[in-house]
C-alpha positions in Angstrom: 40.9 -62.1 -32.0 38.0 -60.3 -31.2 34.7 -62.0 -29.9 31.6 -60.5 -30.0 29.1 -60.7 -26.5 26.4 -61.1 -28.2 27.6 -65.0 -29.0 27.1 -66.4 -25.8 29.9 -68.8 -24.1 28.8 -71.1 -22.0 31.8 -71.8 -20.4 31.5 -68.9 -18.4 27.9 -70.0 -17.0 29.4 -72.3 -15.0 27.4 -75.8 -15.8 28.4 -78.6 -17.5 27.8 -79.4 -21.5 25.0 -82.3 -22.1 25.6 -85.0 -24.6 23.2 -83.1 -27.4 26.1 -80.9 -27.2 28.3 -82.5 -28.9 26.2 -84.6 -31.0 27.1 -82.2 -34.4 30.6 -83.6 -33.8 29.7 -87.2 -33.5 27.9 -87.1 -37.1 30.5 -84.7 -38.7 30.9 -87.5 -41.9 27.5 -85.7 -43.6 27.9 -82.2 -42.1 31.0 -82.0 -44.3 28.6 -82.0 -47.5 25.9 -79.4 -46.5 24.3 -76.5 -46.9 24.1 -73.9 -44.4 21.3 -71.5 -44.1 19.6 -69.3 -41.3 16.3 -69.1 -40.2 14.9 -65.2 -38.3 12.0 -65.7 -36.0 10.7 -62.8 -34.5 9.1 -63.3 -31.3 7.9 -60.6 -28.7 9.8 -57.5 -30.2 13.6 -60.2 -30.1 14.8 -61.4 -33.6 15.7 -65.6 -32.6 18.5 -66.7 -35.3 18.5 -70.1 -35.6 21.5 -72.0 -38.0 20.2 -74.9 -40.3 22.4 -77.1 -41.8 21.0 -79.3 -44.8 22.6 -82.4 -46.1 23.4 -82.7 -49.7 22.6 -85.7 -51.0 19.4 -85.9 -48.6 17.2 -82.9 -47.8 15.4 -84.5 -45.3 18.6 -84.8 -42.9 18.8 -81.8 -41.1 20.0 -80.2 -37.8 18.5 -77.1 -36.5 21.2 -75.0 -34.1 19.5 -72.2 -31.9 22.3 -69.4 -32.1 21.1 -66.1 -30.3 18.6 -63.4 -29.6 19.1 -59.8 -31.1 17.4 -56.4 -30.7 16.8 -55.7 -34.3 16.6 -57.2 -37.8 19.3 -55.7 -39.5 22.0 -57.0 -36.6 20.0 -60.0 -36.6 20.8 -60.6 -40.2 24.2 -59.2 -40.4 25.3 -61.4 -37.6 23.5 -64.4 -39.9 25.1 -63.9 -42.7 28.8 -63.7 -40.9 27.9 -67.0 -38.9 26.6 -68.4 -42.6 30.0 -67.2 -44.2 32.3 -69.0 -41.6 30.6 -72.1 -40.9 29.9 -73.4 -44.7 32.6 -75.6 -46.1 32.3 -73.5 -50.0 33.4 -70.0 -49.6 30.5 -68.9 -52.3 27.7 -70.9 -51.2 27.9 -73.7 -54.5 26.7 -76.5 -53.0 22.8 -76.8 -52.7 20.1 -78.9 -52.0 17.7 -79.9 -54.6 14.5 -78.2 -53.7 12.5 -80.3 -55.7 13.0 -83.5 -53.7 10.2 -82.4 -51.6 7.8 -82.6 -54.4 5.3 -80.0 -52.8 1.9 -79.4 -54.7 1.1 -76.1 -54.3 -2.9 -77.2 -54.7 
């Protein structure tokens, strides 16, 4: 299996893992019913791809995962969309939150 450099493995940086690390397996119950998305942040000429995970049945639960750094949007996205792909439990993306549980006035 091929594994791209651009995802970075920090077991080759030689440190240690914190316990924030491992904190999306201690509350795995509710990441089993969410919805994934992505979130592209362009900051000083680097595209930041960050991985959001949204819990069904409450859209205020939520885990923000800092992925990577890329040189350009369109690898930025592509590699997004992959990552989105392979982490969400439904294959066609069926489960979603209900965006009107934030009840925003646009006023």
């Amino acid at each position: 299996m091929y594994i791209s450099s651009d995802i970075p493995n920090y077991n080759l940086l030689g440190f240690p893992g914190t316990p924030e690390d491992f904190k999306l397996l201690k509350e795995d119950q509710w990441l089993m019913n969410t919805e994934v998305q992505y979130q592209l942040v362009e900051r000083k000429g680097l595209w930041h791809l960050t991985m959001i995970y949204i819990a069904i049945d409450n859209p205020f639960k939520l885990i923000c995962k800092k992925i990577d750094t890329y040189n350009s949007e369109k690898k930025a996205k592509t590699f997004a969309s992959i990552l989105q792909r392979g982490i969400r439990k439904d294959a066609r993306g069926t489960l979603k939150t209900n965006r009107d549980a934030f009840n925003i006035c646009s006023n």
